[in-house]
N, CA, C and O atoms as a GROMACS GRO file, in nm:
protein
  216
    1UNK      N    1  -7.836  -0.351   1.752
    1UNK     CA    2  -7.925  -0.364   1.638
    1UNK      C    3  -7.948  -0.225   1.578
    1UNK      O    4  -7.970  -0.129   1.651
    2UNK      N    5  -7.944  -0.216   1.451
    2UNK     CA    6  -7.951  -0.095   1.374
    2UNK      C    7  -8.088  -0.059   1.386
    2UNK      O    8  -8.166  -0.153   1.404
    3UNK      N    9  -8.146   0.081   1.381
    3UNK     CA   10  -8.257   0.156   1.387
    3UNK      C   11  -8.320   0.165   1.227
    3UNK      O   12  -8.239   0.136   1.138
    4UNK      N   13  -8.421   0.194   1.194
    4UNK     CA   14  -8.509   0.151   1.083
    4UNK      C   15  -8.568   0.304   1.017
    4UNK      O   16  -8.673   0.349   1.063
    5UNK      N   17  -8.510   0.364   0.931
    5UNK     CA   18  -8.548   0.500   0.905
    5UNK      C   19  -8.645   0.443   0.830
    5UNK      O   20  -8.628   0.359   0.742
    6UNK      N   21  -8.808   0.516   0.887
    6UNK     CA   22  -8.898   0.488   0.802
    6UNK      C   23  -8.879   0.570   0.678
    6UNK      O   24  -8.966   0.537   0.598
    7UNK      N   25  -8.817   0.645   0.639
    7UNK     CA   26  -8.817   0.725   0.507
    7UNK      C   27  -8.789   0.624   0.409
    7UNK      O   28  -8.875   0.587   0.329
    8UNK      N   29  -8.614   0.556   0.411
    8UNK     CA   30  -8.591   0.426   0.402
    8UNK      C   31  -8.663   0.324   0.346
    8UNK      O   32  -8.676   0.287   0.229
    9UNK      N   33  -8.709   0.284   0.455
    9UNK     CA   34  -8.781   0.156   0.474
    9UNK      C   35  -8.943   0.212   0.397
    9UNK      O   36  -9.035   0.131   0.411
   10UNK      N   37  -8.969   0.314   0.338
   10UNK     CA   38  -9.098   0.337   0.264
   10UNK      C   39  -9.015   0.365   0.112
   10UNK      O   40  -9.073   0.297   0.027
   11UNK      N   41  -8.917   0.431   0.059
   11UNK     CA   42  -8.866   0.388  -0.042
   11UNK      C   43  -8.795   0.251  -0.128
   11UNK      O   44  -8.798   0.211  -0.244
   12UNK      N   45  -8.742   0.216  -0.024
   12UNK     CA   46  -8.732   0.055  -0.077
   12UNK      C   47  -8.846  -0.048  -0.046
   12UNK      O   48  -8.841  -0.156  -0.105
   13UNK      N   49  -8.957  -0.021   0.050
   13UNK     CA   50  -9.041  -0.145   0.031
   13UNK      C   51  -9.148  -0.104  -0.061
   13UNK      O   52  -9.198  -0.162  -0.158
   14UNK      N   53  -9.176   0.037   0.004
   14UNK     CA   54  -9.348   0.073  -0.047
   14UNK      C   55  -9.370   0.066  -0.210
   14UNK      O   56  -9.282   0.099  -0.291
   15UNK      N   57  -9.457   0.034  -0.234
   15UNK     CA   58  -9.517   0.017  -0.406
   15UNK      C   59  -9.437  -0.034  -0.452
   15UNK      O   60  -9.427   0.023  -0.561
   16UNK      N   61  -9.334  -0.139  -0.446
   16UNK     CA   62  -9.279  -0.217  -0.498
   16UNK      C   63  -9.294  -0.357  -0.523
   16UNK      O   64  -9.259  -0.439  -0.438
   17UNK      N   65  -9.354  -0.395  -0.651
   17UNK     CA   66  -9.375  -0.533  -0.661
   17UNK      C   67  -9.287  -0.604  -0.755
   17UNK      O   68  -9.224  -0.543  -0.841
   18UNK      N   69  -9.278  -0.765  -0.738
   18UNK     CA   70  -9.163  -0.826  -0.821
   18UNK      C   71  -9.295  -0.923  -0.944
   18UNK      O   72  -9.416  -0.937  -0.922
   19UNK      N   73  -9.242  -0.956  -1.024
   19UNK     CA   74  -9.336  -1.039  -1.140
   19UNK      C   75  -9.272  -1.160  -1.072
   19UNK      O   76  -9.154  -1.178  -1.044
   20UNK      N   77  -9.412  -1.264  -1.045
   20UNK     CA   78  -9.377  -1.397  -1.013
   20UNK      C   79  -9.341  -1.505  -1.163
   20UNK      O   80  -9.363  -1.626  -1.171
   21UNK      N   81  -9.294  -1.433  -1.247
   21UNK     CA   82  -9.250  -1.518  -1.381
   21UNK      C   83  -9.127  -1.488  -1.374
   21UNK      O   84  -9.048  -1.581  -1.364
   22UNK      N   85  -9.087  -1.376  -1.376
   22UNK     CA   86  -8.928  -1.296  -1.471
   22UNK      C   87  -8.869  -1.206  -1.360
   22UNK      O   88  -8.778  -1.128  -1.387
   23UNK      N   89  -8.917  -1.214  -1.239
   23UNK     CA   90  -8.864  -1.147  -1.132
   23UNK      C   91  -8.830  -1.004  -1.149
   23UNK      O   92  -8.729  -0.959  -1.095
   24UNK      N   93  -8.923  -0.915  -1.233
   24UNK     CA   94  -8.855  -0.780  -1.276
   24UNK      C   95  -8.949  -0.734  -1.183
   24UNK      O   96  -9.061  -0.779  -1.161
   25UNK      N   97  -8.869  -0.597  -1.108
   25UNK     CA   98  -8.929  -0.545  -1.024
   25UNK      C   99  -8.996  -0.385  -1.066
   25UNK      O  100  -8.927  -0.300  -1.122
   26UNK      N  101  -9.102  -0.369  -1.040
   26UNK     CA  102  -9.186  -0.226  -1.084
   26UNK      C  103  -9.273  -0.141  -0.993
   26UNK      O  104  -9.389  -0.177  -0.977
   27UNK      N  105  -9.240  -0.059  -0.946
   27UNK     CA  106  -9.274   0.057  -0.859
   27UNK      C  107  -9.435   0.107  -0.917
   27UNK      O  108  -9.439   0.191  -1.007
   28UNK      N  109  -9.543   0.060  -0.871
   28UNK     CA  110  -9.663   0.122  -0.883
   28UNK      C  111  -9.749   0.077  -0.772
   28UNK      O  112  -9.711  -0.010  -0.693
   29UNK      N  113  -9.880   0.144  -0.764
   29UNK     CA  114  -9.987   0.146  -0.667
   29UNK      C  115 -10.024   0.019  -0.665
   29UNK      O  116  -9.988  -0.062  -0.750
   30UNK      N  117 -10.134  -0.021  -0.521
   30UNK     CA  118 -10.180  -0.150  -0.528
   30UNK      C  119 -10.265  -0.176  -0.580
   30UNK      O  120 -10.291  -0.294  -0.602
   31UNK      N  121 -10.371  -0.041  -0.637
   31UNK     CA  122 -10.486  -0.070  -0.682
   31UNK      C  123 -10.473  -0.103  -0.800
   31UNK      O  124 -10.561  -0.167  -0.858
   32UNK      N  125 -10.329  -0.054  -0.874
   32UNK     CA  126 -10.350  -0.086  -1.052
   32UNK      C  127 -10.303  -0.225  -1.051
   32UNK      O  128 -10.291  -0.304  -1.145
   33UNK      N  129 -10.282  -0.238  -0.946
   33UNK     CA  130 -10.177  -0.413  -0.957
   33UNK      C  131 -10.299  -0.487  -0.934
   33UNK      O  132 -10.301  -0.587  -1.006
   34UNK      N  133 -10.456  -0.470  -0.824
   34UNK     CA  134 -10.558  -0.508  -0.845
   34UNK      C  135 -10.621  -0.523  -0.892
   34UNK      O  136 -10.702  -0.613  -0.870
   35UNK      N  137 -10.625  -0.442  -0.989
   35UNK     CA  138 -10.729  -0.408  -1.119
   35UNK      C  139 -10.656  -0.486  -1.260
   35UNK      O  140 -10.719  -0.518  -1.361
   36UNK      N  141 -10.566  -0.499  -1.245
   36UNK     CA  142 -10.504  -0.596  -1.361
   36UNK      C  143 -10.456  -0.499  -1.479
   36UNK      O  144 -10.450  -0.542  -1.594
   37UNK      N  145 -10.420  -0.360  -1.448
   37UNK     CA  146 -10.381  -0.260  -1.480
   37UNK      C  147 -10.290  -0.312  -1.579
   37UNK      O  148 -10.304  -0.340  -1.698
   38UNK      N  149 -10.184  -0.318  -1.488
   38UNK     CA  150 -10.018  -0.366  -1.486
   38UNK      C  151  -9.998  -0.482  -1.522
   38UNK      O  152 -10.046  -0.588  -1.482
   39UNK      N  153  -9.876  -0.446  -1.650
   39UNK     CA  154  -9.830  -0.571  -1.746
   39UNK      C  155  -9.714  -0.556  -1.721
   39UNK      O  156  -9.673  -0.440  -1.717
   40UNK      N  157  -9.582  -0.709  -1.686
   40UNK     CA  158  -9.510  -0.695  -1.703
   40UNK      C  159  -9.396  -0.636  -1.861
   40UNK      O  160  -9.399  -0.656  -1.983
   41UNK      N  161  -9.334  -0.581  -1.792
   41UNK     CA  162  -9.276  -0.551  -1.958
   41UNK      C  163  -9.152  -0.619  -1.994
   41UNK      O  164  -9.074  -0.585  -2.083
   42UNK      N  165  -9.142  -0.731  -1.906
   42UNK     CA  166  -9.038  -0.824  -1.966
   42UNK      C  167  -9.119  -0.925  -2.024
   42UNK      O  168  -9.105  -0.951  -2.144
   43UNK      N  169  -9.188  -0.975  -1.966
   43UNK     CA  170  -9.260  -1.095  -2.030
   43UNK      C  171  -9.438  -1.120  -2.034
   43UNK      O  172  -9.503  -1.224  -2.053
   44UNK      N  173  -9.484  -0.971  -2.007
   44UNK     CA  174  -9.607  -0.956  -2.031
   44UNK      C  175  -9.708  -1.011  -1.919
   44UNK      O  176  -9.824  -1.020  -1.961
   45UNK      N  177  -9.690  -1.049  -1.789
   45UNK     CA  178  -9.789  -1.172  -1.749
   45UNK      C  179  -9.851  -1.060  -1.617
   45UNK      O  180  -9.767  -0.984  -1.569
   46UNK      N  181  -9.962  -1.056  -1.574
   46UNK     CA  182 -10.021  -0.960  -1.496
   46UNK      C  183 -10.034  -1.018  -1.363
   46UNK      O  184 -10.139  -1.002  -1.302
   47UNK      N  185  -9.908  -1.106  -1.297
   47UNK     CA  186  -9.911  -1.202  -1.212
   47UNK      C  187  -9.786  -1.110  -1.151
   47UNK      O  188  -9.676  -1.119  -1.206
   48UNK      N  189  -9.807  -1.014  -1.027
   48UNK     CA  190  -9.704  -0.974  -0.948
   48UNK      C  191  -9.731  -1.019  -0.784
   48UNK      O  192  -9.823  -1.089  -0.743
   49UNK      N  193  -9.638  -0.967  -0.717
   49UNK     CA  194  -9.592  -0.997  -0.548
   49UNK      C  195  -9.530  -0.869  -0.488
   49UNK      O  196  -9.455  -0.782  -0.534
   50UNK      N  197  -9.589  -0.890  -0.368
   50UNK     CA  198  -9.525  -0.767  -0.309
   50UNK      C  199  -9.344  -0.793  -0.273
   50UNK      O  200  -9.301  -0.906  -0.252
   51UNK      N  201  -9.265  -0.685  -0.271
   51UNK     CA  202  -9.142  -0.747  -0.264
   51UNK      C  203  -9.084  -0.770  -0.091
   51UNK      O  204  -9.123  -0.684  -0.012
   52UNK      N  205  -8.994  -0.882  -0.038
   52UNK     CA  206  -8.983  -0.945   0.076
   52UNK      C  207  -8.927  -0.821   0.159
   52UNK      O  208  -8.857  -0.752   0.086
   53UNK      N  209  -8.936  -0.774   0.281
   53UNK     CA  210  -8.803  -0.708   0.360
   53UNK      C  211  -8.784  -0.786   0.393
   53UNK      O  212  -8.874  -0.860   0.431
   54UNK      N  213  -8.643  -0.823   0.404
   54UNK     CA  214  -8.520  -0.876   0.458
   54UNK      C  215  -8.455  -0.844   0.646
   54UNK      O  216  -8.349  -0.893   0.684
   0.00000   0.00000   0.00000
């Protein structure tokens, strides 16, 4: 089984959320994603997800 470079594994998971409408994915904090900060910019909707590790 392969070993897990957290450097890695904090650039592809961390602050990455997907839009549960248009699936576009956008790299920001959790608090602006809490605060309703953050608009998608494909289709506008302030409805995101954190993205899955695999």
């Amino acid at each position: 089984m392969a070993t897990k470079i957290p450097v890695a594994q904090t650039r592809m998971f961390g602050n990455v959320f997907i839009c549960r409408d248009c699936n576009k994915k956008i790299r920001t904090q959790m608090v602006r994603i809490l605060a309703g900060k953050i608009r998608c910019p494909r289709c506008g909707r302030h409805a995101f997800r954190p993205v899955k590790k695999k």
